[in-house]
C-alpha positions as CSV (number, residue, x, y, z in Angstrom):
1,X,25.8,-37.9,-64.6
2,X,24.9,-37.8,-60.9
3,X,25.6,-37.8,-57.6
4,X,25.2,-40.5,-55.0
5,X,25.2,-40.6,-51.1
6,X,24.8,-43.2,-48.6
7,X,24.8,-44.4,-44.9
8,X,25.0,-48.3,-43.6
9,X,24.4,-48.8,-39.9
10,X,21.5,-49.8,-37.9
11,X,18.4,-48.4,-38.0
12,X,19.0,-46.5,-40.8
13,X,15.6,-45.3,-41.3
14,X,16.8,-42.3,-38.3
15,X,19.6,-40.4,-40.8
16,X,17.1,-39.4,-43.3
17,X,18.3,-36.2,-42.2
18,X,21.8,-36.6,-42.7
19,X,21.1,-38.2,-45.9
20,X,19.1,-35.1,-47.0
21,X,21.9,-33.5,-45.9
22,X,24.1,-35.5,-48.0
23,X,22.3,-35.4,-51.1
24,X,21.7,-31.7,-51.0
25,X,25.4,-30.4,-50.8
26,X,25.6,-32.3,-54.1
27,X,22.6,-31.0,-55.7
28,X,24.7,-29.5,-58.7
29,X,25.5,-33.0,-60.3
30,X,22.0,-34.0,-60.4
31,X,19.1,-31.3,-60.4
32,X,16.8,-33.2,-62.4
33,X,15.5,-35.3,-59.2
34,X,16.3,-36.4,-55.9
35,X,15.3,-39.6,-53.9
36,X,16.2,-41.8,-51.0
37,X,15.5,-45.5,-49.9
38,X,15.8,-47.5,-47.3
39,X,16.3,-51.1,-45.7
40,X,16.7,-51.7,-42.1
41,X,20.1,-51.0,-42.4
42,X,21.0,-49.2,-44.9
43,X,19.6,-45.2,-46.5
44,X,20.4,-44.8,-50.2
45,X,20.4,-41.2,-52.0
46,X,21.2,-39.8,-55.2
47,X,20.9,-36.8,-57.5
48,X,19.8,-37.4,-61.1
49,X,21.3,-35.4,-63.7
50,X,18.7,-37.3,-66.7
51,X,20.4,-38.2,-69.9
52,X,19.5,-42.0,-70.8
53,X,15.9,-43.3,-70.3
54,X,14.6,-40.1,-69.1
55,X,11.3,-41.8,-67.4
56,X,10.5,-42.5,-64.1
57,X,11.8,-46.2,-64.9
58,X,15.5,-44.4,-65.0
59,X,15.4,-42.8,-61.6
60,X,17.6,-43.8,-58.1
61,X,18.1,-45.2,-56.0
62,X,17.1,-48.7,-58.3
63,X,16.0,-51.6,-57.2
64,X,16.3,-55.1,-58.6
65,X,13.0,-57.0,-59.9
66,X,13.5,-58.8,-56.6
67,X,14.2,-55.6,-54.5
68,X,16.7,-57.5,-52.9
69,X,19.4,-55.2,-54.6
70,X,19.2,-51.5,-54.8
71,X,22.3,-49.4,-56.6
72,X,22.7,-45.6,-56.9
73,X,25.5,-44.9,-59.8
74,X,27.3,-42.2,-60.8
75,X,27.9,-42.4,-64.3
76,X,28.0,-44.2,-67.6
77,X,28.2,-47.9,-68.8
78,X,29.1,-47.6,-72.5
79,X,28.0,-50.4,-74.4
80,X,25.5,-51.7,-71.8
81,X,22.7,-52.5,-74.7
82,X,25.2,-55.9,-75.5
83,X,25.6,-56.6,-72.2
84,X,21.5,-56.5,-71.4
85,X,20.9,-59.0,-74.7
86,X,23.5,-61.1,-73.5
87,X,21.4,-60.9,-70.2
88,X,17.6,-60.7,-71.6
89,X,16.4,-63.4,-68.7
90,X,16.5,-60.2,-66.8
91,X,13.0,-58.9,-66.9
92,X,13.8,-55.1,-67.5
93,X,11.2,-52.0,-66.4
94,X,13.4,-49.4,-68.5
95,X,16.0,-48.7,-70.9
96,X,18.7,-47.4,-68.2
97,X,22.3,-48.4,-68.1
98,X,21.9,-48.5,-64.4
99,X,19.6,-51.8,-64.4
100,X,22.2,-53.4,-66.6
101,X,24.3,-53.4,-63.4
102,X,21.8,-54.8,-61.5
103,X,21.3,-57.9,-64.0
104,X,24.7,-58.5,-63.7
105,X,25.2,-58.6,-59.9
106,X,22.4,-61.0,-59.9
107,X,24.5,-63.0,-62.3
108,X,27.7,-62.8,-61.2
109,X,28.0,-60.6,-57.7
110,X,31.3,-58.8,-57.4
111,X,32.8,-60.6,-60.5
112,X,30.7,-58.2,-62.5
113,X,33.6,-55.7,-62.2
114,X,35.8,-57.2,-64.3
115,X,33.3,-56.8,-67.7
116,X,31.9,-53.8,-66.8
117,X,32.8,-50.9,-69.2
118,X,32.3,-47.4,-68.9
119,X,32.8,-44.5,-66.2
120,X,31.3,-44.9,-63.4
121,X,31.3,-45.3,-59.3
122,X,28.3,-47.0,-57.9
123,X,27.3,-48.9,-54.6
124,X,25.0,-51.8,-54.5
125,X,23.1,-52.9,-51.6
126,X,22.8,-56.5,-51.0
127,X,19.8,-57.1,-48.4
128,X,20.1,-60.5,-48.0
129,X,23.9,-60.6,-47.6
130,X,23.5,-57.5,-45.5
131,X,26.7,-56.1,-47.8
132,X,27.6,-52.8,-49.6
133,X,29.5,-53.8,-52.7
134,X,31.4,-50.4,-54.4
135,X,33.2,-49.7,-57.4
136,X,35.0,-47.0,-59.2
137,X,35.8,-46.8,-62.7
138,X,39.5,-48.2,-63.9
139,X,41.2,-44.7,-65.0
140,X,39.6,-42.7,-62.3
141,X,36.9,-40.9,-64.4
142,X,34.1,-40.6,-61.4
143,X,35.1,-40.2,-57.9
144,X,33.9,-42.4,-54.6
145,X,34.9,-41.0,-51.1
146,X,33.9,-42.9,-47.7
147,X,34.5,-43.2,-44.2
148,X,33.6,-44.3,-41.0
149,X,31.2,-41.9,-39.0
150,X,31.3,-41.1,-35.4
151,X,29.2,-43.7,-33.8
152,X,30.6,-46.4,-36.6
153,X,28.3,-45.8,-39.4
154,X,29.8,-46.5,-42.8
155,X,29.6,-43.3,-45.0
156,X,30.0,-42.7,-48.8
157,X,29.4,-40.5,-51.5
158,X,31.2,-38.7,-54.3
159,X,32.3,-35.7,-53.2
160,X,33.5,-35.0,-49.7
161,X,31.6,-32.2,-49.1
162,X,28.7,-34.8,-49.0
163,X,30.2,-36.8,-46.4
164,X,30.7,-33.4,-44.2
165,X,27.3,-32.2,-44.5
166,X,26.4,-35.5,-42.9
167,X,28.1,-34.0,-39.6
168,X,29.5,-37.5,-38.9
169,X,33.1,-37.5,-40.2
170,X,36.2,-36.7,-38.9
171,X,37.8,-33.8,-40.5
172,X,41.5,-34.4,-39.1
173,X,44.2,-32.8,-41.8
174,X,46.3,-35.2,-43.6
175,X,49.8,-34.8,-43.4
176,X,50.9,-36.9,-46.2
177,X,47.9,-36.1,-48.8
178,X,49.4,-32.3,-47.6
179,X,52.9,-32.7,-48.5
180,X,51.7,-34.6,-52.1
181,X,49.6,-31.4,-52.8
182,X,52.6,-28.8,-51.9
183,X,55.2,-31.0,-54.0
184,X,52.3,-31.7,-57.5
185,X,50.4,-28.8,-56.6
186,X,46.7,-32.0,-56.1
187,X,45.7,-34.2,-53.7
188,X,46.6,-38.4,-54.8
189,X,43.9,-40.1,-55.9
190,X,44.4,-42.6,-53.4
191,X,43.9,-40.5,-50.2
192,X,41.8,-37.3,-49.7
193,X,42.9,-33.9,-47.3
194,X,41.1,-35.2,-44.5
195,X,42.6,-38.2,-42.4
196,X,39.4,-40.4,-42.3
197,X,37.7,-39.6,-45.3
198,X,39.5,-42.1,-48.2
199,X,38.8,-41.9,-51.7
200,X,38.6,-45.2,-53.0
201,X,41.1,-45.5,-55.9
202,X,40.9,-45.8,-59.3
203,X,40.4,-49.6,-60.6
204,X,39.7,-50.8,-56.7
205,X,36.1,-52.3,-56.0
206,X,35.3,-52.1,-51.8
207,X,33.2,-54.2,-50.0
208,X,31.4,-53.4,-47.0
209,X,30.3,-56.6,-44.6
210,X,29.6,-56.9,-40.5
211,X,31.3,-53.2,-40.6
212,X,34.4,-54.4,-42.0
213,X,35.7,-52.9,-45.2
214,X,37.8,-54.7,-47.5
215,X,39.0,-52.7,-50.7
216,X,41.0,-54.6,-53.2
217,X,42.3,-53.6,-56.8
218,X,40.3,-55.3,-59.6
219,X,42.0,-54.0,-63.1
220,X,45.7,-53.3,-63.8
221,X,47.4,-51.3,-66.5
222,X,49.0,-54.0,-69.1
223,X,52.4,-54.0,-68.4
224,X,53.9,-55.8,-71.9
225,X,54.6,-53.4,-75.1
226,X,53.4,-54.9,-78.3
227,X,55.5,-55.8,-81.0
228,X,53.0,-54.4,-84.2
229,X,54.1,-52.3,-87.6
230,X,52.8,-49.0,-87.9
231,X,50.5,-49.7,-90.7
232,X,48.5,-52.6,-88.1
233,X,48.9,-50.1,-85.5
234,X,47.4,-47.7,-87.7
235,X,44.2,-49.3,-88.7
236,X,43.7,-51.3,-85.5
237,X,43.7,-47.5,-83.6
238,X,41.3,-46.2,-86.2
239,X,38.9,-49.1,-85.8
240,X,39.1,-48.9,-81.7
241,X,38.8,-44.8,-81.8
242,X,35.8,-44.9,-84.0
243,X,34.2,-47.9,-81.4
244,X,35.1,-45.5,-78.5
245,X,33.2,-42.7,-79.9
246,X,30.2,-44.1,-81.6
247,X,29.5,-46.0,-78.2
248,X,29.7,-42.8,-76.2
249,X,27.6,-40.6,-78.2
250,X,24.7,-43.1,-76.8
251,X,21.9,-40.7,-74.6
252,X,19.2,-39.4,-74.8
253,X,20.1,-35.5,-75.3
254,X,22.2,-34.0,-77.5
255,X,26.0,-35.0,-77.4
256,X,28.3,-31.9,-78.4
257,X,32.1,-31.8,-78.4
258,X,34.7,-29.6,-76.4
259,X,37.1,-28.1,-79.4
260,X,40.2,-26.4,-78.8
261,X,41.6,-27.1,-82.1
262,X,44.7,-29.3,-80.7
263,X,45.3,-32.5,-82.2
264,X,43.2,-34.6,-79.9
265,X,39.9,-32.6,-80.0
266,X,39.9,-32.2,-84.0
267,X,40.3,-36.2,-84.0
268,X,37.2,-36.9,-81.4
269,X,34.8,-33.7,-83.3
270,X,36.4,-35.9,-87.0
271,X,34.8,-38.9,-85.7
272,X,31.5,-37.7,-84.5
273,X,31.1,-36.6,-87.9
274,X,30.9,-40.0,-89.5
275,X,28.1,-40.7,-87.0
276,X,25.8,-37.8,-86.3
277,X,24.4,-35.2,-89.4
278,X,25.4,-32.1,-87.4
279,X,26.9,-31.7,-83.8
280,X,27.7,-28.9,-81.8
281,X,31.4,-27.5,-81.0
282,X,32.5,-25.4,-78.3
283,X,35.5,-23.6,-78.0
284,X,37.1,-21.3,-75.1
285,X,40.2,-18.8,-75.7
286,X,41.9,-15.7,-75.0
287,X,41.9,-12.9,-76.8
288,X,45.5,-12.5,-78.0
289,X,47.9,-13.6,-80.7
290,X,48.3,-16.8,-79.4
291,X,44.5,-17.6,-78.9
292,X,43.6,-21.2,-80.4
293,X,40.2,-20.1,-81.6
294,X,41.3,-19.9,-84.7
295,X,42.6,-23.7,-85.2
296,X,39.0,-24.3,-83.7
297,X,37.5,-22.3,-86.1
298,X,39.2,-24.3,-89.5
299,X,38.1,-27.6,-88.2
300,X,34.2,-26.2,-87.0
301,X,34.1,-25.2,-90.9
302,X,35.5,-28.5,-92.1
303,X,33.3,-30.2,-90.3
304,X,30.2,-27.8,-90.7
305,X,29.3,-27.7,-87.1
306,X,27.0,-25.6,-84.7
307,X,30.0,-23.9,-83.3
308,X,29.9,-21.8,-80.3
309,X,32.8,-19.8,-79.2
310,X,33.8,-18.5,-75.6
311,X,36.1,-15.9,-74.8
312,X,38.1,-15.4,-71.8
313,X,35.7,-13.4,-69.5
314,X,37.9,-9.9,-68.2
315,X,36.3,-10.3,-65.0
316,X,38.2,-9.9,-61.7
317,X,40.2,-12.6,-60.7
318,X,38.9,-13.0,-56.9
319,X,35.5,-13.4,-57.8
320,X,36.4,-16.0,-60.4
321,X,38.4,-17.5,-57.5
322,X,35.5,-17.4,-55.0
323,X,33.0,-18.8,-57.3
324,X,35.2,-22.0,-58.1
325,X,36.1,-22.7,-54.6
326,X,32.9,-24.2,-53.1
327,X,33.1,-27.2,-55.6
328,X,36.8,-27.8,-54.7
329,X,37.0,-29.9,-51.8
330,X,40.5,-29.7,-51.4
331,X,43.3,-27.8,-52.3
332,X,44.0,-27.8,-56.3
333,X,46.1,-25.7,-58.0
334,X,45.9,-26.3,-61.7
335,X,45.2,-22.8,-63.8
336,X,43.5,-24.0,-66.1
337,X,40.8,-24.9,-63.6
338,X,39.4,-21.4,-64.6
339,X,38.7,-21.8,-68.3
340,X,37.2,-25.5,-67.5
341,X,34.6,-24.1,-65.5
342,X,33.9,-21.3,-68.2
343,X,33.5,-23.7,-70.7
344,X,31.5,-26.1,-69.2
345,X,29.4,-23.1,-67.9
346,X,28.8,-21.9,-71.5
347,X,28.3,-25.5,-72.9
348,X,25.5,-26.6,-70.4
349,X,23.4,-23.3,-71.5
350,X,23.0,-25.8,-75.1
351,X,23.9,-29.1,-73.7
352,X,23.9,-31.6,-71.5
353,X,26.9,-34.4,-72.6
354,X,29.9,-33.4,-74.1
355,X,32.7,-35.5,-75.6
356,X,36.3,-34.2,-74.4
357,X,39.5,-35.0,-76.0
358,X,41.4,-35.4,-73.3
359,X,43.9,-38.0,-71.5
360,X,45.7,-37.7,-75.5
361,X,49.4,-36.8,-74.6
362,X,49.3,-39.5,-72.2
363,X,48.6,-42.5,-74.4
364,X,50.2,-40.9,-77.6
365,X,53.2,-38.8,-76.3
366,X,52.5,-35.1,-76.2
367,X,54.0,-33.4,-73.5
368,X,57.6,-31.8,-74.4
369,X,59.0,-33.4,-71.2
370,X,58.3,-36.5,-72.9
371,X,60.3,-36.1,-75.5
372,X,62.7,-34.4,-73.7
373,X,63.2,-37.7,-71.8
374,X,62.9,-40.0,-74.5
375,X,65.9,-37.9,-75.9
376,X,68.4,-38.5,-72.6
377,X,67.4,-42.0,-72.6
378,X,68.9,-42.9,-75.6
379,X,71.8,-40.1,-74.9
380,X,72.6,-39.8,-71.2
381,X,72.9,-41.8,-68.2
382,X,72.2,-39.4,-65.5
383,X,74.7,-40.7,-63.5
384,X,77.7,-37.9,-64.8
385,X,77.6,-34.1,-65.6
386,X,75.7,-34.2,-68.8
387,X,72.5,-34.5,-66.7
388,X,73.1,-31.1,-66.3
389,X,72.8,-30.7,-69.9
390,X,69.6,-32.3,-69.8
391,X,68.3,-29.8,-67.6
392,X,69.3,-27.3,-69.9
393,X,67.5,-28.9,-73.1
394,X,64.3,-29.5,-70.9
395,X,64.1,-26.1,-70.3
396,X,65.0,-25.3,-74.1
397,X,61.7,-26.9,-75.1
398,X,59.1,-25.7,-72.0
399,X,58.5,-22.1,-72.3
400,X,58.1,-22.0,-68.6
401,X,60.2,-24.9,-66.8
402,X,58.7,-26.4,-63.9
403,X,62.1,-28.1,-63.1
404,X,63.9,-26.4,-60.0
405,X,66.9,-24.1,-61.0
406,X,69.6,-26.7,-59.9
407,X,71.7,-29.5,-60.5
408,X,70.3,-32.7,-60.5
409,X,71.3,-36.3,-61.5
410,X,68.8,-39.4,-61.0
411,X,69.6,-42.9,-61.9
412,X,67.0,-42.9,-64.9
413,X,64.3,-40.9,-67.0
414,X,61.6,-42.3,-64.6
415,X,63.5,-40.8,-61.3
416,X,63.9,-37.3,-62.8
417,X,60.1,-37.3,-64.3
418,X,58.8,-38.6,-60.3
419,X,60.8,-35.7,-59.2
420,X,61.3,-33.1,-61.0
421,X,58.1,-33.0,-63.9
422,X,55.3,-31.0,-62.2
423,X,56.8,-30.7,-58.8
424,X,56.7,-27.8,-57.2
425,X,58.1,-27.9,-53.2
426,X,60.7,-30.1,-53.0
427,X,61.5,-32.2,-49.9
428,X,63.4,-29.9,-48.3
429,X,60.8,-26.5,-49.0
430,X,58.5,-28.7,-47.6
431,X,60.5,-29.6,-44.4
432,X,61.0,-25.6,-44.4
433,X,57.4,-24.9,-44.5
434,X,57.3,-27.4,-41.3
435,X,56.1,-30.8,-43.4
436,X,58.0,-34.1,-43.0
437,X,56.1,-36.5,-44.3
438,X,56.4,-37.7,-47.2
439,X,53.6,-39.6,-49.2
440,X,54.4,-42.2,-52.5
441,X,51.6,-43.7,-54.7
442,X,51.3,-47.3,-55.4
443,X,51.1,-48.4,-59.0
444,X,49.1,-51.3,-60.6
445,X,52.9,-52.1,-62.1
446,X,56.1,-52.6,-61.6
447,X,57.9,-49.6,-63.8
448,X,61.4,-50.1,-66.2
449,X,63.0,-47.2,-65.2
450,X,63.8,-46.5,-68.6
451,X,61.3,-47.3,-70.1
452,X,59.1,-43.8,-71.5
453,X,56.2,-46.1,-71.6
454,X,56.2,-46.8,-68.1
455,X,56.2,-42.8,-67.4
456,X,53.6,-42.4,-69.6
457,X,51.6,-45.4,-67.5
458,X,52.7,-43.6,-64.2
459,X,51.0,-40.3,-65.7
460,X,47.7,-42.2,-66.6
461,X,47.3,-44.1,-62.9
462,X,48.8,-40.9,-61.3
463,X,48.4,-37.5,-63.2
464,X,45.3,-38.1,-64.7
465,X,42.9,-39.4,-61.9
466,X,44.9,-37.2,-59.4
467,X,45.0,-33.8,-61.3
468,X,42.7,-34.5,-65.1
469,X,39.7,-36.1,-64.3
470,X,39.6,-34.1,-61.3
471,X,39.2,-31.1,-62.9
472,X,37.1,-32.2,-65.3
473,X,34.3,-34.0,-63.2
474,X,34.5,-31.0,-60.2
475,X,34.2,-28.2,-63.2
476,X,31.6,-30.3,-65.4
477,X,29.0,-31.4,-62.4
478,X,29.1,-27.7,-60.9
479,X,27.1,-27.3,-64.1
480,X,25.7,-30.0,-64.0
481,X,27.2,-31.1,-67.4
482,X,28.1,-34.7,-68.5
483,X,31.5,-34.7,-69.8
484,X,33.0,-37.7,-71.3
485,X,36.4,-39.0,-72.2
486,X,36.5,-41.4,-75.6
487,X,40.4,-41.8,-75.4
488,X,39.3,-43.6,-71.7
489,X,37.9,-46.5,-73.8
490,X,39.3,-49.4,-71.9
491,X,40.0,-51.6,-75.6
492,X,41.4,-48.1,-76.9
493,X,43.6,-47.1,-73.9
494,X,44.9,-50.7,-73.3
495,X,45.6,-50.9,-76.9
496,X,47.5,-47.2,-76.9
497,X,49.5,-48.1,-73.3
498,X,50.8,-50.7,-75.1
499,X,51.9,-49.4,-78.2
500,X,55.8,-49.3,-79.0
501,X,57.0,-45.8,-77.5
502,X,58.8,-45.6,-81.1
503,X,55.0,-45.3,-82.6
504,X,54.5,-42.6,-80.0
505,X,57.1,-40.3,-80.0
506,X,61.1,-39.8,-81.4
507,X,63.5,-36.7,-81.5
508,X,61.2,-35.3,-84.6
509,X,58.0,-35.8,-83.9
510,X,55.3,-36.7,-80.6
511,X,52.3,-38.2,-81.2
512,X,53.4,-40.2,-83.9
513,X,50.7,-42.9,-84.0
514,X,47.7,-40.3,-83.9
515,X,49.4,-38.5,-86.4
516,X,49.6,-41.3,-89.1
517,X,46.2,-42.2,-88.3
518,X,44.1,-39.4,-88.9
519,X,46.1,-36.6,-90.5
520,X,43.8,-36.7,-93.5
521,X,41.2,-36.1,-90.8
522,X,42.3,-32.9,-90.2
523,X,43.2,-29.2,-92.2
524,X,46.7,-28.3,-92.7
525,X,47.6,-26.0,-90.7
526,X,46.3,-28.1,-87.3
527,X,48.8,-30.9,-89.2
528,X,51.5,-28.5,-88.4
529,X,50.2,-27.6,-85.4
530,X,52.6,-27.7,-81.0
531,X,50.9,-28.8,-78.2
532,X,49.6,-25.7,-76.3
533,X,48.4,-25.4,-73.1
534,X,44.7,-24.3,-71.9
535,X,46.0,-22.7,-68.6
536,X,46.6,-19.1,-68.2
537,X,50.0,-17.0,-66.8
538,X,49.7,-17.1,-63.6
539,X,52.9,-14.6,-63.5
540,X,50.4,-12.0,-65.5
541,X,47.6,-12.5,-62.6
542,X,49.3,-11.6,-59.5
543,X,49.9,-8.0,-61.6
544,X,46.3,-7.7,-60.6
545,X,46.3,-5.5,-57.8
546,X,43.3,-7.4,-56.4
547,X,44.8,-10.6,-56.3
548,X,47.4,-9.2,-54.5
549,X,45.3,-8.1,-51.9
550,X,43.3,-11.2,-51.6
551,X,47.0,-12.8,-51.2
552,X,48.0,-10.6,-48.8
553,X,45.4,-10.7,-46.6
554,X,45.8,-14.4,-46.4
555,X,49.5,-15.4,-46.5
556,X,50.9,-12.1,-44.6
557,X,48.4,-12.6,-41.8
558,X,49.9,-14.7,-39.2
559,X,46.6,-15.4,-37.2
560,X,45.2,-16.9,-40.8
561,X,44.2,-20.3,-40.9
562,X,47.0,-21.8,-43.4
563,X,49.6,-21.0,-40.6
564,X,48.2,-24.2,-38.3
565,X,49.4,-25.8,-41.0
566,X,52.1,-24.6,-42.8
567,X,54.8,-22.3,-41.1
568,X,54.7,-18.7,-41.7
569,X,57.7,-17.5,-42.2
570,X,59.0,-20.0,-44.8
571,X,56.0,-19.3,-46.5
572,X,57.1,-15.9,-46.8
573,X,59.8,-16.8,-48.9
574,X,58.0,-18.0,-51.8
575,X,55.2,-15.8,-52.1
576,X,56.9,-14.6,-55.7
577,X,54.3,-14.0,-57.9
578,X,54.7,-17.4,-59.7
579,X,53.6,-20.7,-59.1
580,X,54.3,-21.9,-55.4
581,X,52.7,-18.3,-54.8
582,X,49.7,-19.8,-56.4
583,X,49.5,-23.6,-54.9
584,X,49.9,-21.5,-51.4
585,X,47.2,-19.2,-52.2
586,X,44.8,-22.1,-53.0
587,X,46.2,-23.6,-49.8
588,X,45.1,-21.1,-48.0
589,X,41.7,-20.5,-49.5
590,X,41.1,-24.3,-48.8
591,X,41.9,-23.4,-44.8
592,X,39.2,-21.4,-44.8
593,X,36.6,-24.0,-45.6
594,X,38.0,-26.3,-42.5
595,X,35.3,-26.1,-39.7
């Protein structure tokens, strides 16, 4: 895993400062090594976290055998050793993943895209077409940020604090990428905080040419459900997981496994084992009742691993706060960001790759809301009363309901999941908080509205790059720590987004189609085991009297920051202890950062 930087304009030979700017705010994803190149018009930078062909042969920025191309990447190709035999005219210098690319651009140019598998966002410098060609990975896995600098240069990199350190961008606040992250608590994947810094989405290639930018989508979700009995489904999903995971235990280092002892983690730690004689396990938990360390443990024994466990650190909750922040370039409000960056801080003390087991619940059906709405599909219209009652059996099932406490009625499942499933501010807190826009996310598709499979495809182009992935790259890179995602597979995702929602989930049962699969994989008691959640209660931390303080110092100071934002009096109002306390508190912290 790394971290890449660059800057296209003329006479790009005079920002080697800015790039050493660049490439320094992101030191943490790559420590290994640093480096820079140059053409006339273009600097290239990168920080190399080493995990495949650890020689001087593996570093970036890369040229081509012709040194007409040069590519800094962020990222990993799965696979790549077919793809370099199917392209051995190549003449290869090294063993890397990143060359691979470079072969195929020679071969193909921009076309490459669309057989390129993996995680990744990369930029490839053409010299003789004087063009920047860009990619980022289908589900959002690695993230790509750019904009235009202040005397027109073209700017990129994947984190935005990169592209500030360069002292070229804009930093105007975006309304719209404000009001999504009151009302889901992230920013979308398809914008960033700031006005003229854009993330280039998920499964959208950019190309850079005469200092126009054209970005285009190059992958969509398959729309169609499959028609397929469980027992095909069963040993076609078995075959693809097993693919998934054997090609991403490929590096050069040791390649552990995250283990919370859910359903999708025992399945990914199950599978290792049929390809590696011992692997390491790492677990994170609190100390209570509840704790799921000791699911972990069962399948750690099962599957006699190295298995390291991590407890929930009593430390005060401000510092933990304060050391998070830096590598949080815009407001985020997920909990669970806290044990993330625990674990991952533990697991890179043995590690360097870890396999993760998430992005399961939405290709297999395991969230409660799920079921929840697969249940008033087939019962309620949402167009009468009884949608009241569904509110009522949503909340039932959630131990704490992140619908508001009203009546509601939508015209279908999909409606009521866009608006009420992980919201927070409605539209009209946010008009009281003084924000009127109102931003909505394009999708690769074009959604049944009662369809649960479409939902679930809404999460994975939405939800996941937006909120997941986030998370999981921001948390993994600031220790520098690879982590990847085997349920990301593009032939095991495609495969499970198009599975019959009736293999995925009914009134009895979620997850129906991992369940059959790999049940024998697992002990009894994780057979018989609820989804539950890694985040904390956030309810129990604002009982901290410092947190309160840190809160109050913020949000009841009128002269602070957030207030040129948001208005201060309305914020007032929900400063209750509970969630919208929270997203406003990171809101806040975030305002603190702006220059």
């Amino acid at each position: 895993m790394c971290g890449i930087a660059g800057i296209i304009t003329k006479n790009a030979r005079n920002y080697s400062h800015e790039l050493q700017n660049m490439t320094d705010a992101i030191a943490h994803r790559g420590p290994d090594s640093a480096h820079h190149e140059f053409y006339g018009n273009a600097a290239l930078g990168h920080r190399r976290l080493s995990i495949i062909d650890l020689s001087e042969n593996g570093k970036q920025p890369m040229f081509s055998n012709t040194k007409n191309e040069c590519i800094v990447l962020n990222g990993e190709i799965y696979g790549y050793q077919t793809i370099k035999k199917q392209l051995s005219e190549y003449p290869y210098r090294g063993g890397s993943d990143t060359e691979v690319i470079l072969a195929m651009y020679q071969r193909k140019k921009e076309k490459l895209i669309h057989d390129l598998p993996g995680m990744f966002a990369f930029a490839i410098w053409d010299e003789e077409q004087q063009q920047l060609f860009c990619a980022r990975d289908r589900f959002g896995e690695k993230p790509f940020y750019y904009t235009t600098g202040k005397n027109g240069e073209f700017i990129f990199a994947s984190e935005i604090k990169a592209i500030l350190a360069s002292g070229l961008a804009n930093t105007e606040i975006n309304y719209d990428a404000l009001s999504h992250y009151l009302q889901y608590g992230y920013v979308s994947t398809y914008q960033s905080i700031y006005k003229h810094i854009h993330s280039l989405p998920p499964a959208h290639q950019l190309i850079w040419k005469n200092g126009d930018v054209k970005v285009s989508r190059y992958y969509s979700l398959p729309e169609k459900d499959r028609k397929i009995s469980l027992s095909d489904a069963k040993e076609e999903f078995t075959f693809l997981l097993k693919n998934a995971v054997e090609k991403q235990l490929i590096a050069d280092v040791e390649v552990g496994s995250f283990l919370s002892g859910g359903l999708d983690s025992s399945s990914i730690v199950a599978i290792v084992n049929e390809f590696l004689p011992y692997q390491t396990t790492i677990s994170f938990g609190y100390d209570h009742e509840d704790s799921e360390l000791k699911y972990a443990r069962e399948i750690a024994e099962k599957y006699n691993t190295r298995h390291i466990e991590i407890h929930e650190k009593k430390e005060d909750l401000v510092s933990g706060i304060l050391k998070i922040s830096p590598y949080l370039d815009e407001p985020f409000a997920d909990s669970s960001t806290f044990p993330q960056f625990e674990i991952c801080q533990a697991a890179r003390k043995n590690l360097t790759v870890v396999l993760s087991g998430d992005v399961g619940d939405e290709l297999f059906g395991g969230y409660s809301f799920y079921k929840v709405e697969n249940d008033l599909k087939k019962h309620f219209s949402y167009q009468n009363i009884i949608a009241q009652f569904g509110l009522k059996l949503y909340q039932s099932v959630r131990q704490t309901s992140f619908i508001s406490q009203k009546n509601v009625q939508y015209a279908s499942i999909y409606d009521f999941h866009q608006n009420e499933v992980r919201n927070f501010f409605d539209e009209d807190q946010r008009k009281q908080l003084g924000i009127t826009e109102n931003y909505s996310q394009p999708y690769s598709f074009k959604a049944d509205k009662n369809s649960l499979n479409d939902i679930m495809r809404t999460d994975l182009e939405k939800f996941v790059p937006g909120n997941m992935m986030l998370k999981s790259d921001r948390m993994a890179m600031a220790n520098s720590l690879e982590v990847r995602t085997p349920f990301l597979d593009v032939d095991f995702a495609e495969f499970c987004i198009q599975l019959p929602g009736q293999l995925k989930i009914n009134s009895e049962r979620d997850k129906i189609i991992l369940r059959e699969s790999m049940n024998s994989y697992w002990t009894e008691t994780i057979r018989n085991r609820n989804k539950q959640g890694f985040g904390s209660n956030i309810e129990n931390w604002f009982e901290e009297e410092s947190l309160m303080k840190f809160s109050d110092d913020m949000l009841k100071n009128k002269n602070h920051q957030v207030f040129n934002h948001i208005d201060f009096n309305a914020t007032q109002k929900f400063l209750d202890k509970g969630q919208k306390h929270w997203n406003l508190l990171q809101l806040a912290l975030w305002t603190e950062k702006i220059k």
